[in-house]
N, C-alpha and C positions, 0 to 999 in steps of 0.2 A: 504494500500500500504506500501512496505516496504523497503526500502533506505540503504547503507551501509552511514556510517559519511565519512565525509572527513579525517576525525581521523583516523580513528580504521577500521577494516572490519568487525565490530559488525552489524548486520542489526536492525534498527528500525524503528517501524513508522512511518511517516512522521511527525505526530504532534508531535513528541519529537524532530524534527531538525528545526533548526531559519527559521521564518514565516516571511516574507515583507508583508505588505498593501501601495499598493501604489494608493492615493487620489489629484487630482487636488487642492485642496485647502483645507484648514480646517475652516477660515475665510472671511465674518462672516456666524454665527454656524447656522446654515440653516438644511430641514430635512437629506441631503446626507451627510454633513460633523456633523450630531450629531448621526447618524447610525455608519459612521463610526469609530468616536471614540469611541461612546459605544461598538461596537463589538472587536476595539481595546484592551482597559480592560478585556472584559469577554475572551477573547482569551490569553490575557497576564497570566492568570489564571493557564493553561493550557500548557503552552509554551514561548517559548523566544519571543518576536514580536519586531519588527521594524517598523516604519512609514516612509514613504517616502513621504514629500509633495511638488509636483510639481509648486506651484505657491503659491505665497504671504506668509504671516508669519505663525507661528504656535504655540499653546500653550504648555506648559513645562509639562513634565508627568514623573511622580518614576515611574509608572506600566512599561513603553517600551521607547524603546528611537526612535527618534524623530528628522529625519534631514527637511531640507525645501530648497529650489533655487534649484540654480545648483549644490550645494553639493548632494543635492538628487537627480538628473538627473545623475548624475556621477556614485553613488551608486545602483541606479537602471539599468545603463548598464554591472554594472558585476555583479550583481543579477540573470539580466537575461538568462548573459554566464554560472552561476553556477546551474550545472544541482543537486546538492543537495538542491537546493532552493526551496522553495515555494513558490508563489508569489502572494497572491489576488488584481487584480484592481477595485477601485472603481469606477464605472460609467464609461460611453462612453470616457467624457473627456481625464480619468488618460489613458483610452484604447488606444487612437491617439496618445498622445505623448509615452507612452509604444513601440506603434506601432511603430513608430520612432527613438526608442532607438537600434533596431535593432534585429537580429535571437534568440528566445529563446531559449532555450535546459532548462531550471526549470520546475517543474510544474507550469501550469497557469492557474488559475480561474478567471474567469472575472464576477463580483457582479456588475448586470446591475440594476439600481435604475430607469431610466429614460425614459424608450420605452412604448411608449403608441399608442392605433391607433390614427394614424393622426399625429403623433409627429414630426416624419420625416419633414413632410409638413407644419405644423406650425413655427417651429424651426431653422432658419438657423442655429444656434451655433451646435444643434444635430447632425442636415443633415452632415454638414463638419466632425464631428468627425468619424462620423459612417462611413463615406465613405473613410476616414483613416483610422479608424479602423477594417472595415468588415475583414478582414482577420485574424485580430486574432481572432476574433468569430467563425470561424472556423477551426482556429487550435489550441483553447485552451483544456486544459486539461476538462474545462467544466465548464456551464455557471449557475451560480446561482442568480435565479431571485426575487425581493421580494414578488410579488402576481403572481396570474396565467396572470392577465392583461399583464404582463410582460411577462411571459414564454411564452404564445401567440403571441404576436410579436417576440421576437428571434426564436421561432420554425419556421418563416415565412424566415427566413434567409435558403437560397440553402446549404446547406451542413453544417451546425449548428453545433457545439460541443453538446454534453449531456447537457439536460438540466434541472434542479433542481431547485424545490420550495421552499426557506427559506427564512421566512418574516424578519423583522427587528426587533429586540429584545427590552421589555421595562423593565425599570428600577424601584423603589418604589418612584423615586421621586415625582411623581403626587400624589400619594396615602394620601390622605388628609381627616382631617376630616367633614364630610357634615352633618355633625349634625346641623349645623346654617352658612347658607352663608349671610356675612353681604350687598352684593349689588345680592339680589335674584332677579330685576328687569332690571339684567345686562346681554346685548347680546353681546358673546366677538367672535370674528376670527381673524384667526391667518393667515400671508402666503405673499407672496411679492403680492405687488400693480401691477401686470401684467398682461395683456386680459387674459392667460388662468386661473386665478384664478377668472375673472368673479366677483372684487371687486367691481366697478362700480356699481351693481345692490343696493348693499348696505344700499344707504339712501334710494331708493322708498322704502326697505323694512321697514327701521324704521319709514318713513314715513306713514307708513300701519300699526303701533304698539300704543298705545294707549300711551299717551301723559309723563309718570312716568317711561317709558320706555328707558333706554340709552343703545348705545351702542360705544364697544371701538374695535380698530382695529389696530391688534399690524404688524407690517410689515410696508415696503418702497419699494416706486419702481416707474415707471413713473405715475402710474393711477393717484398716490395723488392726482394733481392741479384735474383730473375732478372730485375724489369724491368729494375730498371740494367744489368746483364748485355746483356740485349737490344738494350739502347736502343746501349749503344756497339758491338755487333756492326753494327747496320744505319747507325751515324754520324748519331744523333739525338739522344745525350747534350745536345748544345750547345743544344736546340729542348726540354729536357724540365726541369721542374722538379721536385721531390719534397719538400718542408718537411715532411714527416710530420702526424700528426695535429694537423688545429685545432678548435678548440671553437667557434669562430663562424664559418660559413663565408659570413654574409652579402656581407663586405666582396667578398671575393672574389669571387661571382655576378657584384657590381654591378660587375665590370671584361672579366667573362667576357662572349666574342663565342660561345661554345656550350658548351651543357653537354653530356659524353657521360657515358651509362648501358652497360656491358658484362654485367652481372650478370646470372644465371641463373637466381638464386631469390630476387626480392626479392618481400616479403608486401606492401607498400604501396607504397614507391617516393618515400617524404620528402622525400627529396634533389631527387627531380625537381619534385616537386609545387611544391616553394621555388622550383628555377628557375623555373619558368611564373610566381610570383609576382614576383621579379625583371625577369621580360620577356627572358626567357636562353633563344632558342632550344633545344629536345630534340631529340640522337638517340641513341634507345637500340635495342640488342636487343631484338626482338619475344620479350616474354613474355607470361604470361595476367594479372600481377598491373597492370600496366604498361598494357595495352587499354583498363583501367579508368580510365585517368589520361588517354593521346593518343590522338586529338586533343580527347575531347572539353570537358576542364577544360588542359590543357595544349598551348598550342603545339609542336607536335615531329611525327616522325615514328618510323615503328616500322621496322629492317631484317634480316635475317640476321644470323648470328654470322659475319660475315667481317672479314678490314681491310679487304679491297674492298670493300664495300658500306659501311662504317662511312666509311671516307674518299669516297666519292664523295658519302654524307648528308651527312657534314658541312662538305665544303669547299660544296657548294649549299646549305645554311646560312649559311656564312660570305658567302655571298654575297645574300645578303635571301629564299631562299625561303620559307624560313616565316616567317609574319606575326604577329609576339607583338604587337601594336598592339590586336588584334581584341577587341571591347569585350564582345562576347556571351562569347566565352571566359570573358573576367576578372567577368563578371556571372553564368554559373555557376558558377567557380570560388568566388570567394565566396560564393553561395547554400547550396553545400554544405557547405562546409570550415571555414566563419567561427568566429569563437567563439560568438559569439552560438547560433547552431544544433547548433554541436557541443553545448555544454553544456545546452542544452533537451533533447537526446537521452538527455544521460547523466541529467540528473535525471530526464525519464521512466524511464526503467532503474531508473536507484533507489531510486524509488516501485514501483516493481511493477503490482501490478493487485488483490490482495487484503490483507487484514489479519492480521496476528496479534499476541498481545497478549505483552510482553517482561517479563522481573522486575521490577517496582516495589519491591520494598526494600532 
């Protein structure tokens, strides 16, 4: 697509004129607000970018600058009157209050992270936004989804903008050496203590793991009181760790003997994807979003929602059956997910396919 500046009557691409992301929150660094500063960077690469963040504080960045409150609600009202603008919203949330800021005339992409079946219906928080939001869903410039899981739900929306598959992009930081992991007998997951992560199941599984067996569980949320609960009923307390939320969970992969996934509605599946980059065996719960990830770009296997079955994958893990070594794995995983390819996809996106011509004065 091709755009005159506000400047000049020169016409250019779109991705060479100042880009908005605008994100409900940034903290704390969860999977939607660490997509979206990573594509923040790789886009900054490429172009001017800005961040707008709708709620709570935010972190300092040289790559793009970076408002937050109501300085960025302000900023994003004449973003959206500036039909030279392009403006990506992250997630349903930043979409409702967007939706509220009033009539666009920008381009607008709407990078939906959170639509899953049933989500509507589990979710008050979703349901409300979505029900603010439905109408920019269909009159945005077009919607990019991060798995198909996703793009299957927005295609279910009556009158849909276009809709596009670009997954979330991963970085090197995982990428560690697995030549010697010093707690190889360590079962780690990652993800908020909330029913749909399905954390709870947790201790019967360690409790189904042979005795030299620990496991650590980085995240916060209401579950906590019953896993702990659980965990000292079945006499696993001593085998489980719980530090609450971390913001960087690489260290930790890189000492992790398996990673488990319990979760029931995840849209992408981040956490895991990282493991497979770390070289950190997967077992997770057979979901549809998850299919997408094992085996074919991740090492792992897919089981029932049971502890039985969750401890018998995982202790034959712990035991070398899956092979994270496997070179074709790590050679599509990165073919897809890189930055490099991610960000060629988003700037395709943000050129479009047609022209139109923006205020020049």
């Amino acid at each position: 697509m091709l755009r005159s500046s506000r400047n000049s009557e020169r016409w250019l691409p779109v991705h060479e004129l100042p880009l908005t992301i605008v994100c409900y929150r940034l903290e704390p660094n969860r999977g939607i607000e660490r997509a979206t500063i990573a594509l923040a960077h790789a886009l900054a690469r490429e172009m001017s970018v800005e961040v707008l963040v709708l709620r709570g504080d935010c972190p300092d960045s040289e790559a793009f600058t970076i408002k937050s409150g109501f300085g960025a609600r302000l900023t994003l009202i004449r973003r959206l009157a500036d039909a030279s603008r392009t403006i990506i919203v992250s997630g349903v949330w930043a979409a409702a209050v967007s939706r509220l800021c009033g009539v666009h005339r920008c381009r607008l992409i709407i990078w939906e992270h959170s639509m899953s079946p049933g989500r509507l219906v589990r979710s008050a928080s979703v349901r409300r936004s979505f029900h603010i939001a439905e109408s920019l869903y269909r009159r945005a410039d077009q919607l990019i989804a991060v798995s198909e899981v996703v793009s299957g739900e927005l295609r279910t929306i009556p009158g849909h903008a276009p809709v596009q598959v670009i997954p979330n992009l991963l970085t090197d930081s995982f990428d560690h050496d697995r030549t010697a992991t010093p707690d190889a007998r360590l079962v780690v997951a990652v993800g908020g203590l909330v029913p749909e992560k399905q954390m709870t199941i947790l201790p019967d599984v360690l409790a189904g793991l042979d005795e030299d067996v620990e496991m650590l569980i980085l995240g916060d949320g209401p579950d906590r009181a019953a896993i702990e609960s659980r965990a000292s009923r079945l006499g696993v307390s001593h085998r489980l760790r719980l530090p609450g939320f971390v913001a960087d969970v690489a260290p930790y992969l890189a000492k992790a003997g398996v990673f488990i996934s319990t979760s029931e509605s995840e849209t992408f599946g981040l956490a895991v994807l990282e493991s497979g980059v770390a070289r950190v065996p997967v077992v997770a719960v057979d979901i549809p979003a998850l299919r997408e990830l094992i085996p074919e770009f991740v090492p792992g296997v897919l089981v029932d929602r049971s502890p039985e079955a969750l401890s018998r994958a995982v202790e034959a893990a712990l035991m070398g059956a899956i092979d994270v070594s496997d070179e074709a794995t790590a050679q599509r995983r990165r073919s897809r997910f890189s930055v490099g390819a991610i960000t060629a996809s988003w700037v395709s996106a943000i050129d479009g396919e047609s022209g139109v011509c923006a205020d020049t004065g």
